[in-house]
C-alpha positions in Angstrom: 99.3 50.7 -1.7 99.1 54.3 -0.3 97.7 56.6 -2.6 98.6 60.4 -1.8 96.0 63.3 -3.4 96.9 66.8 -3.2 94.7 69.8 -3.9 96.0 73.1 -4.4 93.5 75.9 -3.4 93.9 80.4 -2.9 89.8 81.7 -1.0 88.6 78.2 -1.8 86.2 78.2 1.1 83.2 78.0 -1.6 84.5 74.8 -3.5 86.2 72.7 -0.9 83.7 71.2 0.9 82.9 69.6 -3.0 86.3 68.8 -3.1 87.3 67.2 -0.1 83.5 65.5 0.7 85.3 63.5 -3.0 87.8 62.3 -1.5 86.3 61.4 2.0 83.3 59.4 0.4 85.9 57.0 -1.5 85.8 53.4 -0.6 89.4 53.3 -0.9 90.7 53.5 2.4 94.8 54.1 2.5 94.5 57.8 1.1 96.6 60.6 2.3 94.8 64.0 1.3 96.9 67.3 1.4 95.9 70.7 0.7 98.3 73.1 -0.2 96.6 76.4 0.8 98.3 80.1 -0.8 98.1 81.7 2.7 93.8 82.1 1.5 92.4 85.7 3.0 89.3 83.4 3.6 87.9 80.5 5.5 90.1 77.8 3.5 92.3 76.6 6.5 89.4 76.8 9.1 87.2 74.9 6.7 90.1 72.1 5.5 90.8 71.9 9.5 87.4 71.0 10.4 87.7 67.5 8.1 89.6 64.5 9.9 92.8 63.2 8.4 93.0 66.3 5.7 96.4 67.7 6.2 96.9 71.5 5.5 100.2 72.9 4.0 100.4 76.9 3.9 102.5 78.0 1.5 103.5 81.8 -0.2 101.8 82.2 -3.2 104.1 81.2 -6.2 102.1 80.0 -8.6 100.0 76.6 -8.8 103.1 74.3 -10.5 104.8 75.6 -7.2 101.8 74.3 -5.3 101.9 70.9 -6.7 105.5 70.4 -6.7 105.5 71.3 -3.1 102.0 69.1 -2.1 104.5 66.0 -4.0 107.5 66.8 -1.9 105.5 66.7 0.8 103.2 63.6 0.8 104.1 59.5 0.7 102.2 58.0 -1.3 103.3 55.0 -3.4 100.9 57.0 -6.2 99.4 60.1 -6.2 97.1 62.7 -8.3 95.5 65.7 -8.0 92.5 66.7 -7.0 92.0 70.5 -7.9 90.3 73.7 -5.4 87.2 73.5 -7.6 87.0 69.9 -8.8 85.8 66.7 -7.5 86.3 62.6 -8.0 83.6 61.7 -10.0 82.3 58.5 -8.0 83.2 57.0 -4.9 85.2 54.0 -6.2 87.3 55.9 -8.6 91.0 55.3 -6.5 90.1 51.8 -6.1 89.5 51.2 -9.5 93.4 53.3 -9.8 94.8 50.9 -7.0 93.6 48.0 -8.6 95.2 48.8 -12.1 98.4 49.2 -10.3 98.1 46.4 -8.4 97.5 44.2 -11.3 100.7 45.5 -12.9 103.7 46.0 -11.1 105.0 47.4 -14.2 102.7 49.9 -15.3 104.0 53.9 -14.2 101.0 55.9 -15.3 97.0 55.7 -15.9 94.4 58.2 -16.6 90.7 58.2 -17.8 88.0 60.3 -18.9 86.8 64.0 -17.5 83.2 65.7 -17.1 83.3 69.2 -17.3 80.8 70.3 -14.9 78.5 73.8 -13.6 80.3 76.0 -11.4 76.7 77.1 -10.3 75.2 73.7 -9.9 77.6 71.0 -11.2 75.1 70.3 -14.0 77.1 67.8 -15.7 77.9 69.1 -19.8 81.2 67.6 -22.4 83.0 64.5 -21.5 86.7 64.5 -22.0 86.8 61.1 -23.8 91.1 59.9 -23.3 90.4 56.0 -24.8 91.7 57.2 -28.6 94.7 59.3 -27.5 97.5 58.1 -29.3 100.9 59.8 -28.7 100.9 61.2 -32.3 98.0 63.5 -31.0 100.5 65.6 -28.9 102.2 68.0 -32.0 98.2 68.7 -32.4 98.4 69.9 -28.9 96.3 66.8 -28.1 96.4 65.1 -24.9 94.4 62.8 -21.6 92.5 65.4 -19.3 95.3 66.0 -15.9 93.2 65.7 -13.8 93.1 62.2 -14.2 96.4 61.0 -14.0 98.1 59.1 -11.5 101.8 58.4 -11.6 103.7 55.7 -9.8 105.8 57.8 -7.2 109.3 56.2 -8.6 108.4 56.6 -12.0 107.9 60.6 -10.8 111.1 60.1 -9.2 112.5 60.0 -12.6 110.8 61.9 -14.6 110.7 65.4 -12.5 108.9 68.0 -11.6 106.2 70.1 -13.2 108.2 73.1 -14.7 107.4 76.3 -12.7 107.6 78.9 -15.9 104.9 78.3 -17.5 101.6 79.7 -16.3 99.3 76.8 -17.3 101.3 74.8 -19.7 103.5 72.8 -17.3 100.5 70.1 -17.5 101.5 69.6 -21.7 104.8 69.6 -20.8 104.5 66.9 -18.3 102.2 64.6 -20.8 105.6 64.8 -23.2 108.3 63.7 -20.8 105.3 61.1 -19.6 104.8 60.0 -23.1 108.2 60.4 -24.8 110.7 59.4 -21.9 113.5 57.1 -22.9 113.0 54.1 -22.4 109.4 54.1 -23.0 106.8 54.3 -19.6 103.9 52.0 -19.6 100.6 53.5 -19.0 97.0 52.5 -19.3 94.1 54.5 -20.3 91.3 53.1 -17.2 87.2 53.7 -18.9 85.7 55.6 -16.3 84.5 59.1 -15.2 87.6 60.2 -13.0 86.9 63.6 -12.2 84.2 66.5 -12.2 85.9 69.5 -13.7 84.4 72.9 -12.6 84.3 75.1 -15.4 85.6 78.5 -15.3 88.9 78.0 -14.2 92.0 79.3 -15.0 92.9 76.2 -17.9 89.1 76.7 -19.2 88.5 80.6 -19.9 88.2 81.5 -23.5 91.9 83.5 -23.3 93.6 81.0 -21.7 92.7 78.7 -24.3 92.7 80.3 -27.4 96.2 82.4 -27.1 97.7 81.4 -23.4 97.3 77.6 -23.7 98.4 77.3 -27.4 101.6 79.7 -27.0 102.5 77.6 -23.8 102.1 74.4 -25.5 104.4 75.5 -28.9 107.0 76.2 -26.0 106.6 72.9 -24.4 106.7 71.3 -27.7 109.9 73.0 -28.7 111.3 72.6 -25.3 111.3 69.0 -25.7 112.5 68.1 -29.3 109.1 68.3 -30.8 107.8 69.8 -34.1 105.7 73.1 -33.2 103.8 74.2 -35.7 100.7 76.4 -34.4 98.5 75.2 -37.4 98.4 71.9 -35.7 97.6 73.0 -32.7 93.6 74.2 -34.0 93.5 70.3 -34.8 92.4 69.6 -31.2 89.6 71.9 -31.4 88.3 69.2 -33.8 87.9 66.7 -30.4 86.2 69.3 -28.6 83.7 69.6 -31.4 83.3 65.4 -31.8 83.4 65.1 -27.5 80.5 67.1 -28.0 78.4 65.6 -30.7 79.0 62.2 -29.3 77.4 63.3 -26.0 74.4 65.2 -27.2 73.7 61.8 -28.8 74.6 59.6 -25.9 73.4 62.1 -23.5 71.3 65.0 -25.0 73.0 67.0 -23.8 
């Protein structure tokens, strides 16, 4: 089973050796790694050259949904996922452990798993993103599995769509809704592990994005797919945040 990974990146010559050294050190060994660069002012595309078997795609600037769409367009892998500019797989045997759940169900069209928010300074590891009680009630609360960690069967994606290109960091929610509420039902399995390291810092994880961008953008997506969208819901998830992070200052004091 080919799995594809794509990595959208604008001046990411300070992250990408974290990102693609990830990939490169898994013990999977069909992967097809693309990196779909924004025409970078920097040393992105000298730096993504100098890895073996990373394939660079340049592309105007037009937005990261644009990015992805065009890194899926433009890969072959049986499955695929994303690995973002700043982020990294969290251990080496994370894609096998992906390949295996497909593997073992020819059935199943989506998994994800859990996220580490990490140090842009150091990647001092800090709040898990636990996904093992997400229920698809959770979504009117705005609720929903880190992104980063999913992985779609490439017919299933086939059906579903694309990302939607108008939103500016909302298309993410929207996809978790067709995912979770398509007709008839997609079977998808939760996998307990670590996926990624999430840099914090980003555009998803600043303060405004979160608090006004990320909610209006996920009442849109809400409404935009039959759902109720009621914005005093949507301060339920802040309730997770605050549990993710009493359960790991007792797990891992921190």
């Amino acid at each position: 089973m080919k799995v594809s990974i794509i990595t959208a990146t604008i001046d990411g010559e300070k992250s990408l050796g974290y990102t693609i050294g990830s990939v490169q050190a898994q013990t999977y060994p069909d992967i097809e790694h693309v990196v779909v660069d924004g025409n970078s002012t920097d040393r992105t595309a000298e730096i993504v050259r100098s890895y073996e078997g990373v394939r660079l795609l340049l592309r105007d600037r037009m937005g990261v949904y644009n990015a992805l769409n065009f890194g899926i367009r433009n890969t072959t892998g049986d499955i695929f996922g994303f690995v973002h500019g700043n982020d990294a797989l969290a251990s080496p045997d994370v894609i096998s452990r992906v390949v295996e759940a497909f593997e073992a169900d020819p059935e199943l069209d989506f998994v994800f798993g859990d996220l580490r928010y990490v140090s842009p300074r150091n990647h001092k590891p800090g709040r898990i993103y636990h996904a093992e009680d997400f229920s698809t009630e959770q979504l009117i609360g705005g609720v929903c599995p880190p992104h980063p960690t999913l992985y779609i069967r490439r017919t299933t994606a086939d059906r579903i769509g694309e990302y939607a290109e108008n939103y500016r960091i909302g298309a993410d929610f929207d996809m978790w809704i067709r995912l979770f509420c398509a007709e008839p039902p997609l079977k998808y399995r939760h996998l307990p592990l670590i996926m990624v390291n999430m840099t914090t810092g980003g555009l998803s994880t600043k303060w405004r994005s979160r608090l006004y961008t990320n909610n209006i953008e996920k009442l849109r997506a809400l409404r935009a797919n039959g759902k109720p969208a009621n914005p005093l819901r949507l301060f339920l998830k802040y309730f997770k945040v605050a549990r993710d992070s009493i359960k790991d200052f007792f797990v891992h004091g921190r």
